[in-house]
N, C-alpha and C positions, 0 to 999 in steps of 0.2 A: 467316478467323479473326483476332479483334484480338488483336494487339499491342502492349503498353508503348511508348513512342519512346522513355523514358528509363527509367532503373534509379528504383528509388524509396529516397528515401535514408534510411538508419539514424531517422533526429529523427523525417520522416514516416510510417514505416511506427509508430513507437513511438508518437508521438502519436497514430496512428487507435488504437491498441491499448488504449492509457492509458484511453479514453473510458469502455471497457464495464465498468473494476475495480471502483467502487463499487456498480454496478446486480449486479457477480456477489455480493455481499457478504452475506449473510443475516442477519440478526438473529441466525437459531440459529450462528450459526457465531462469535458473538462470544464471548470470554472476560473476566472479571471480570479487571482490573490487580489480582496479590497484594500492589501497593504502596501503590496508592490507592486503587483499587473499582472504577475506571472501566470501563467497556466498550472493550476493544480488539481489533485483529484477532489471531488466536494468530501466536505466532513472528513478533512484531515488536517494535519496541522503544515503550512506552506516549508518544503524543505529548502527552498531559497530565502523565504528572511524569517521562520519560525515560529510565525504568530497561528494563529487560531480567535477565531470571534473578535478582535481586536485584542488579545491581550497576548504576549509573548510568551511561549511556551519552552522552547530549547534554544539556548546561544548559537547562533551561527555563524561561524568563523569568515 
């Protein structure tokens, strides 16, 4: 039976993880930003103008 030689660390195992977020992403599963229009994922904060529930979260350049 194989076995790991080493643990796999926190970064590694997150970064194979990371790979597959936008391929799980559906079109239908996107919401209009009530701030700007934009298409974003739900229950995130808009990375085109940076709000969240109406109130500004990160400056966006």
């Amino acid at each position: 039976m194989a076995v790991p030689k080493r643990k796999t660390s926190r970064w590694r195992r997150d970064n194979r993880r990371a790979q597959n977020f936008f391929s799980k992403v559906k079109l239908s599963s996107l919401v209009s930003c009530p701030n700007c229009g934009e298409l974003t994922i739900p229950h995130r904060v808009c990375p085109y103008c940076g709000y969240y529930k109406g109130r500004e979260v990160i400056k966006v350049s």
